[in-house]
C-alpha positions as CSV (number, residue, x, y, z in Angstrom):
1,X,0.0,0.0,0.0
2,X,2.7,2.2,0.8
3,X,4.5,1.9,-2.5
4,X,1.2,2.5,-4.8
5,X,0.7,5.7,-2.6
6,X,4.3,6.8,-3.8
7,X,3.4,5.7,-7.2
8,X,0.5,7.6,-7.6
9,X,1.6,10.9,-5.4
10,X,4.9,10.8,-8.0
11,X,3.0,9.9,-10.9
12,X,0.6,12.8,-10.1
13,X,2.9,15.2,-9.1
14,X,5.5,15.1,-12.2
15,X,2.3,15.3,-14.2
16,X,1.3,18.3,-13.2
17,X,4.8,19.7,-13.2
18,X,5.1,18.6,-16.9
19,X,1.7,20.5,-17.3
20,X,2.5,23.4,-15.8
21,X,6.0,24.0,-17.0
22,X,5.1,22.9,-20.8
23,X,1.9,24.9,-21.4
24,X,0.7,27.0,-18.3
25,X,4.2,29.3,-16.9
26,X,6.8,31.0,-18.9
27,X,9.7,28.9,-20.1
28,X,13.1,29.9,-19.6
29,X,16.2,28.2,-20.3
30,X,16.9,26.5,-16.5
31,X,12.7,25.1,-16.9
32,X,13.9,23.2,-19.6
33,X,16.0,21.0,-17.7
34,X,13.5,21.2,-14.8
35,X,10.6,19.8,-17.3
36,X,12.8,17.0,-18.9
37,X,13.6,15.7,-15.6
38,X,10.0,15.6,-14.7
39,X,9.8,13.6,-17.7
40,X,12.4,11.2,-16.9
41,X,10.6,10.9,-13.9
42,X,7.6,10.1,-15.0
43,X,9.0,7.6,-17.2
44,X,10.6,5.8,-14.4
45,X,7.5,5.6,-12.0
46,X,5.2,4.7,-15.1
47,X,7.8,1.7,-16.0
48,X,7.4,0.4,-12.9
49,X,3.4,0.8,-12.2
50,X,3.6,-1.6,-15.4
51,X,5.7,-3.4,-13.9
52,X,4.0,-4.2,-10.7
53,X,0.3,-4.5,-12.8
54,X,2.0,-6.8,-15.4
55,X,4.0,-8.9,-12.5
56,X,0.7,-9.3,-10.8
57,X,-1.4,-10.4,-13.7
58,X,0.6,-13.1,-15.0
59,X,2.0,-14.3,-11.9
60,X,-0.5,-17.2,-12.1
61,X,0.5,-18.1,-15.9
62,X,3.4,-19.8,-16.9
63,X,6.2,-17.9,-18.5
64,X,5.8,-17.3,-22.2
65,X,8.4,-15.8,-24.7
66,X,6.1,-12.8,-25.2
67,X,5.8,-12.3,-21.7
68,X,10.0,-12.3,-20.9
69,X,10.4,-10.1,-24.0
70,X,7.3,-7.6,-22.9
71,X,9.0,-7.5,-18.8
72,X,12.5,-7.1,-20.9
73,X,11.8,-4.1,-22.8
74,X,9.7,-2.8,-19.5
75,X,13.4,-3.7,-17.8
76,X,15.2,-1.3,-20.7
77,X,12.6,1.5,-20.4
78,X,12.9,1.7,-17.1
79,X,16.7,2.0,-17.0
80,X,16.6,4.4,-19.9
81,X,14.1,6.8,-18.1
82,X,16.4,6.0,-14.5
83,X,19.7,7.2,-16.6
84,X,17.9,10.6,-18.3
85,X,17.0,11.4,-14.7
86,X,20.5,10.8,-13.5
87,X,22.3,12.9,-16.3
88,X,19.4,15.6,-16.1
89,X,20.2,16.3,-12.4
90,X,23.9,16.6,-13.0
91,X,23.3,18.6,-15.8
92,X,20.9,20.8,-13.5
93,X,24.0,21.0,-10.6
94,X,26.6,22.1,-12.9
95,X,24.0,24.5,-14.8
96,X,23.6,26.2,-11.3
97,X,27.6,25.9,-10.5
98,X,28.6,28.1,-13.1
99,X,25.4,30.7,-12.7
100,X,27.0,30.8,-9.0
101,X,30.4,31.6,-10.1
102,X,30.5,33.1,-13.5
103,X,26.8,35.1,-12.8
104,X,27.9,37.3,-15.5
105,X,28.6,35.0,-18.5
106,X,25.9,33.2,-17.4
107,X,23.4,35.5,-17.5
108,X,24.8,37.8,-20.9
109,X,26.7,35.0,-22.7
110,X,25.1,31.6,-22.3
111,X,23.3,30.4,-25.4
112,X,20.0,30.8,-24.9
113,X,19.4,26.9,-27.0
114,X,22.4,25.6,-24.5
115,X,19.4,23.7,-22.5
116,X,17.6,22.4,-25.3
117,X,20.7,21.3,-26.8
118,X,22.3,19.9,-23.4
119,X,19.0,17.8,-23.0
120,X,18.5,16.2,-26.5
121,X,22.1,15.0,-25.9
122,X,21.1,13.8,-22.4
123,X,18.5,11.3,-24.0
124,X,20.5,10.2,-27.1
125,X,22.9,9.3,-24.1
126,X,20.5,7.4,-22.6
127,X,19.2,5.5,-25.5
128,X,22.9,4.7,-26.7
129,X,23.3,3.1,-23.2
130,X,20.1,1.2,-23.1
131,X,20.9,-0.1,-26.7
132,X,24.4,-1.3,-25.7
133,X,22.7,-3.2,-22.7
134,X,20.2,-4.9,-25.2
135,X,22.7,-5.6,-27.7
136,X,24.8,-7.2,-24.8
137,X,21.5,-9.5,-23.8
138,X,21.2,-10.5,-26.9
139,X,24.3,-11.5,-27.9
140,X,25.2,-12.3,-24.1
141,X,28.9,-11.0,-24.5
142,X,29.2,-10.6,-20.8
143,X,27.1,-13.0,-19.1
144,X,23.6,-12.3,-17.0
145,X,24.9,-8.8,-16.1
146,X,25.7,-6.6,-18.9
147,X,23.8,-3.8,-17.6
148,X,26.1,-3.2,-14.9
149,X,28.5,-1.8,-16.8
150,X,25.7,0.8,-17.6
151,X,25.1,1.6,-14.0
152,X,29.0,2.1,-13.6
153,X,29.0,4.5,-16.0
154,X,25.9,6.7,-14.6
155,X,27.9,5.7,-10.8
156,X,31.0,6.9,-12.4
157,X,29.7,9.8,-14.1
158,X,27.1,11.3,-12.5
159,X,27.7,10.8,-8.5
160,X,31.4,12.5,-8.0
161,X,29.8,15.8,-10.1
162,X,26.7,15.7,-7.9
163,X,28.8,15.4,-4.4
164,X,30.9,18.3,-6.2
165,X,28.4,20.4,-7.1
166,X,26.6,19.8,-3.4
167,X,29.3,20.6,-1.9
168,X,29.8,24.0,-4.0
169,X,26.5,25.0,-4.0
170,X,26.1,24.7,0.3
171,X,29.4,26.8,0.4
172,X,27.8,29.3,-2.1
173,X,24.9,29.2,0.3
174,X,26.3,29.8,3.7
175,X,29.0,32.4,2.3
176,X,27.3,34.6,0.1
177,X,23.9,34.1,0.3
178,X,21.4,35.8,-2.7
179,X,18.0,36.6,-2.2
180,X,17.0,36.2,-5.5
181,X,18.4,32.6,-5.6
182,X,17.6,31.1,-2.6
183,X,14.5,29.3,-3.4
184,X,16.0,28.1,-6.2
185,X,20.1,26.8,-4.7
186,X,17.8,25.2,-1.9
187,X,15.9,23.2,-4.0
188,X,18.7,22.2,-6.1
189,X,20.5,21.2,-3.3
190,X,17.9,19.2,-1.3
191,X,16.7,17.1,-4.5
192,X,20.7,16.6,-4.8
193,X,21.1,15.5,-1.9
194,X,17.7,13.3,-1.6
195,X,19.2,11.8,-5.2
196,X,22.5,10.8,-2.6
197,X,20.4,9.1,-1.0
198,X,17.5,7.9,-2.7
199,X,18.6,6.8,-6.1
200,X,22.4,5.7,-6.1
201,X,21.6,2.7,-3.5
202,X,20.5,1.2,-7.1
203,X,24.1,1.6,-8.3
204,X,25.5,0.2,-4.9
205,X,22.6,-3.1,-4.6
206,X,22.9,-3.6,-8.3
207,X,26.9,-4.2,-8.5
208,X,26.5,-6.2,-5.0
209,X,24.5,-8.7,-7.2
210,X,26.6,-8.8,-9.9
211,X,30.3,-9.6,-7.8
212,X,28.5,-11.2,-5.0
213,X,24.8,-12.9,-5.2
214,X,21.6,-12.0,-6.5
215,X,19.4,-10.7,-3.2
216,X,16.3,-9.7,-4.2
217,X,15.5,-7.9,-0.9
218,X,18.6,-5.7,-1.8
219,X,16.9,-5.1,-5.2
220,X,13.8,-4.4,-4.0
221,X,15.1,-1.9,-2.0
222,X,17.1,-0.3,-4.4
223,X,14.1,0.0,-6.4
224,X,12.0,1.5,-4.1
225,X,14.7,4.1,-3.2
226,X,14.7,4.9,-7.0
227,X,10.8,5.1,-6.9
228,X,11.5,7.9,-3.8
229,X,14.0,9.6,-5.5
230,X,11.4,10.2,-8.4
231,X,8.4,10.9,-6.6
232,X,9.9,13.8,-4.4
233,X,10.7,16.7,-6.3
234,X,7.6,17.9,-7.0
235,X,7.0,18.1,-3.9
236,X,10.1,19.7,-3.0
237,X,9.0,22.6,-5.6
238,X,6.1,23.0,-3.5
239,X,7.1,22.9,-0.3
240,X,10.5,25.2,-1.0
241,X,8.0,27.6,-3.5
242,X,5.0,28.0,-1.0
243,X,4.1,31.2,0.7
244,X,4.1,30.3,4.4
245,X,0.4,32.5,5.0
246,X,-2.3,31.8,2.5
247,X,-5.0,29.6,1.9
248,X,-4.7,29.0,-2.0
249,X,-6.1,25.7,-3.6
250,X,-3.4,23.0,-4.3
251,X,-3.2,23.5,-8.0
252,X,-3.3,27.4,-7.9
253,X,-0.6,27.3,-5.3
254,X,1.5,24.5,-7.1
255,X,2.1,26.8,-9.7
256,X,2.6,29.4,-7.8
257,X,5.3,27.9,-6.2
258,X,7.2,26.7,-9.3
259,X,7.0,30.3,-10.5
260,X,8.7,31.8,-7.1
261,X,11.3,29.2,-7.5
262,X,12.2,28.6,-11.7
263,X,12.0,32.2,-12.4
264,X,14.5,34.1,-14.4
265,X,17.8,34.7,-12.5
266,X,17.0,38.8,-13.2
267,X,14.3,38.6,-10.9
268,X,12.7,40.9,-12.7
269,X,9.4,42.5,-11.0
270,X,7.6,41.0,-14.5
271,X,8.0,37.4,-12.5
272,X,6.0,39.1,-9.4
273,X,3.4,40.3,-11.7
274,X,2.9,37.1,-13.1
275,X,2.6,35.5,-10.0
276,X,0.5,37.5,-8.6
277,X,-2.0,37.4,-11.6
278,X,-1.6,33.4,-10.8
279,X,-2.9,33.8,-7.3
280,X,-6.0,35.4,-8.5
């Protein structure tokens, strides 16, 4: 019961975020990243809803070909999705790295498609690695486990510039603290940190099976860390966004809460009007 409640609080909070973010508030180049992760996201908790449906339908039925291919290609879209959202929030802590220390180039000189173009390479990344993994399976080059060399290369890549960038950003917080960015480093910070925790114990669980045993408690768990990891930032964006007074509906104030937090880094008085007109 626990885990369909995360399913459906993630599944319904990165749905509206897509919503909002795609059609509903101003796009700007840092809600780009911010909706493509939301995506990922998605993608993940909606592999494994599947998942869990499909598992439980034909656990009375004997195995078919069909079947092992169907929970196979569920397998590959989930760890495409898992790897988008991996890359995306690297992308997102090195995005906010160099707006913290080179504010100026940032802001005047940063190409303006450098998001757009930074996330379609993100997903061709993903898709190349989930095609080397199937290709692998198929031709079985390295045993039962080719996809953990996939999972070393997300560990490899993505977790040192995370603790990096965590570590940079907190610094950048408690020295030099700006108003207009505070909502904003916060949430970066605590998804990066809930990532830490949340999603790399699939990294860790997953090469445990491969050099020591296959534990499917371990993998379970691992999984529903992963799950965690992308159910909670929508409702980080609220929580961090929120006006402490008010009693605005949850939808209004959803929105208004991504708009105080992914506004434009000139924190223009536009944003405020715009916001305010949302409250309405």
């Amino acid at each position: 019961m626990e885990q369909q409640f995360n399913f459906s609080e993630g599944l319904m909070g990165n749905g509206t975020t897509i919503y909002l973010l795609a059609f509903s508030i101003k796009r700007n180049p840092f809600t780009t990243f911010i909706l493509n992760l939301s995506i990922a996201d998605f993608g993940v908790i909606i592999s494994l809803i599947t998942a869990a449906i499909c598992a439980s339908v034909f656990t009375l039925s004997h195995q078919t070909y069909l079947i092992n291919a169907f929970f196979f290609l569920l397998f590959e879209f989930f760890f495409f999705t898992y790897s988008a959202s991996q890359f995306l929030l690297t992308a997102i802590s090195l995005d906010r790295c160099v707006a913290v220390h080179f504010p100026f180039w940032h802001r005047c000189h940063r190409p303006p498609y450098l998001s757009r173009l930074v996330c379609g390479l993100i997903w061709i990344l993903s898709f190349l690695l989930s095609m080397v993994h199937f290709i692998l399976h198929q031709t079985r080059t390295y045993g039962s486990s080719p996809l953990f060399y996939q999972l070393i290369v997300n560990g490899l890549l993505c977790t040192p510039l995370m603790v990096v960038s965590t570590v940079t950003l907190w610094i950048h917080m408690r020295s030099k603290m700006q108003r207009n960015q505070r909502k904003l480093l916060t949430t970066i910070l605590l998804a990066l940190l809930f990532f830490l925790l949340f999603s790399l114990p699939m990294n860790v669980f997953y090469g445990i099976k491969y050099f020591v045993s296959y534990n499917p408690l371990l993998l379970t768990i691992g999984v529903g860390c992963a799950t965690l990891n992308s159910s909670i930032n929508p409702l980080l964006y609220f929580l961090v966004g929120r006006k402490k007074r008010g009693k605005d509906q949850h939808r209004a104030s959803y929105k208004v809460a991504l708009q105080r937090i992914f506004k434009d880094e000139t924190g223009s008085t536009e944003e405020q009007e715009t916001t305010n007109e949302s409250q309405l």
